[in-house]
N, C-alpha and C positions, 0 to 999 in steps of 0.2 A: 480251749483253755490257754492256749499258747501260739505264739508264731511261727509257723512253719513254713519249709520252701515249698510242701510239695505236701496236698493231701487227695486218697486216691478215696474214691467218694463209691459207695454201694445205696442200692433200691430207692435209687428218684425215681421209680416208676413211672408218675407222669409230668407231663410238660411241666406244670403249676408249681407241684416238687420242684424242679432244675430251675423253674424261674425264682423260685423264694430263694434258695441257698444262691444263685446267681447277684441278686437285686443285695444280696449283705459281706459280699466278698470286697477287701481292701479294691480301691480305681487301680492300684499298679499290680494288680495277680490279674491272671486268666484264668479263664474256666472253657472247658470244651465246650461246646455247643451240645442241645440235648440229642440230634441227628447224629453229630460226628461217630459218638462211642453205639451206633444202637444197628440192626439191622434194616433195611431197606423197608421192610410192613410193619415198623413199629408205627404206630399212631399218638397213642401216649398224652391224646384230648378226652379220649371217649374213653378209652379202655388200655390199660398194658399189655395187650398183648403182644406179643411178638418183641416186647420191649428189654433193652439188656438191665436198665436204672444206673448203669455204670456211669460215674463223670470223675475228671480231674482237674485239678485248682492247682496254679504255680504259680509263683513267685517268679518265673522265666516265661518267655511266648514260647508257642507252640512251632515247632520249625516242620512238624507232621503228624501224622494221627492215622489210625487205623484201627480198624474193627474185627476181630475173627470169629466169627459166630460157631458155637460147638455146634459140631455137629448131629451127638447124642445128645437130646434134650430132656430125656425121661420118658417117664411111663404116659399112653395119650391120654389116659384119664387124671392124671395129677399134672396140679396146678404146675408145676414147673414146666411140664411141658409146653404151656402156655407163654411160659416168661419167654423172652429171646435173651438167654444169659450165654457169656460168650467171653473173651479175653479184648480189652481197650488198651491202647498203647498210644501214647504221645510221646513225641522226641523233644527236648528241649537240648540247648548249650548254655549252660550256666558259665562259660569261658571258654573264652577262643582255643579253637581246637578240640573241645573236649564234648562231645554227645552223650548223652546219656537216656535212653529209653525208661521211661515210667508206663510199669504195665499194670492194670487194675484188673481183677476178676469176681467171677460170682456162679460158685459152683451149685450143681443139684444140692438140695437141702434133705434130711431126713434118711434115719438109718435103713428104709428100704430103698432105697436109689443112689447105694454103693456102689454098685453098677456100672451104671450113668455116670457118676460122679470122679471115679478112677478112668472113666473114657474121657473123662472132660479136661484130668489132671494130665494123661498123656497127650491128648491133643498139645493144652498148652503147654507142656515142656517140651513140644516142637516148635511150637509157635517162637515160645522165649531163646531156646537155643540156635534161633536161626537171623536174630537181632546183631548186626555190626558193629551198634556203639558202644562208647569205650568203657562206659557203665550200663548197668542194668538193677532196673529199683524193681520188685513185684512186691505186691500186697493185695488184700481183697478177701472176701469171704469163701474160704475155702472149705466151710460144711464140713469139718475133718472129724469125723466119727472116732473117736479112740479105741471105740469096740471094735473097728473092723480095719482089715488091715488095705490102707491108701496105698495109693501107686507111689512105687518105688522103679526108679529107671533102672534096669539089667545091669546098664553099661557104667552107671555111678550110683555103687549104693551111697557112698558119701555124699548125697547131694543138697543143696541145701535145704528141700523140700524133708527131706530126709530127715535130716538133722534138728529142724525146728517144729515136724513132729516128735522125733522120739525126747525133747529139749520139752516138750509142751508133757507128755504121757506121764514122763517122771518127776514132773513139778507138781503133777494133782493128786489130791487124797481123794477129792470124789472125780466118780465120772461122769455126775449128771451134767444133762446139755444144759441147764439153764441156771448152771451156777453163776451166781453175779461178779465172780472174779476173774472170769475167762468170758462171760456171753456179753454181746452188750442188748439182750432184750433184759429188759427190767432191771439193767444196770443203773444203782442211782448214782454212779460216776460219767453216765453218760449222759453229756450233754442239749441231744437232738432230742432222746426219747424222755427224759427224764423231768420229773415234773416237781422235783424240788432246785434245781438247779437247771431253769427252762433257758433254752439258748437267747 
């Protein structure tokens, strides 16, 4: 809908996905490659498995990139377990001197893999607190169940993770997941999925 420097992109599942949204981005942004953000046995022709669907689009090049695959992936019989969802992180310098890491994530989905899903919020708030530049952007699908109480770090309850849960808890009157004012499935302000307003 709008021009942005930096959009941090969830479930391109397969190649085909990353090449369509690749083949329609402005010549002067980049985009990662579908390899860069994914684990080493994604395939991502045939099948997603093992695949993260994570990419990022900027307005700046890439000065580096990196992948951290969680380590808890869920339950082996649910499909997540199958996804390779993980934490993407590209560096850019939007100005001399100044770095700034863009991290994209995509947490277990679904109120039984709360579990899963607070091992995967701890992972990454070591991942992200262990980041040198002089900013730090995160976004991404964080699966944040409001029924169930998300990881919260000992050592900063004030964290921002923190904060834009309990910022999110107190702004809703309902708690369903598939409200159209918090979800973007069946969002018809979403643009990708949304079939009155098709991208």
């Amino acid at each position: 809908k709008g021009e942005h420097d930096v959009y941090l992109l969830q479930e391109l599942w397969m190649r085909p996905d990353h090449d369509k949204i690749k083949s329609l981005i402005p010549p002067d942004y980049f985009m990662t490659d579908y390899d860069h953000l994914a684990a080493n046995v994604c395939d991502g022709s045939f099948s997603p498995y093992g695949c993260s669907g994570l990419s990022i689009v900027s307005k700046f090049k890439f000065v580096d990139f990196k992948f951290y695959p969680y380590s808890d992936l869920g339950p082996l019989l649910d499909g997540e377990y199958l996804a390779g969802k993980g934490l993407g992180r590209v560096r850019i310098e939007p100005a001399e001197d100044l770095t700034v890491d863009l991290f994209v994530t995509h947490t277990c989905a679904g109120g039984g893999n709360s579990y899963y899903r607070q091992k995967q919020i701890k992972q990454l708030v070591e991942n992200v607190e262990q980041s040198d530049a002089d900013f730090v952007i995160l976004g991404g699908d964080f699966n944040f169940d409001p029924k169930t109480n998300n990881y919260r770090p000992k050592t900063d309850p004030e964290s921002t993770l923190a904060d834009i849960q309990k910022v999110m808890i107190n702004s809703m009157e309902e708690t369903t997941e598939f409200d159209p004012n918090r979800a973007t499935f069946a969002n018809p302000a979403n643009t990708y999925s949304s079939h009155k307003k098709p991208m």
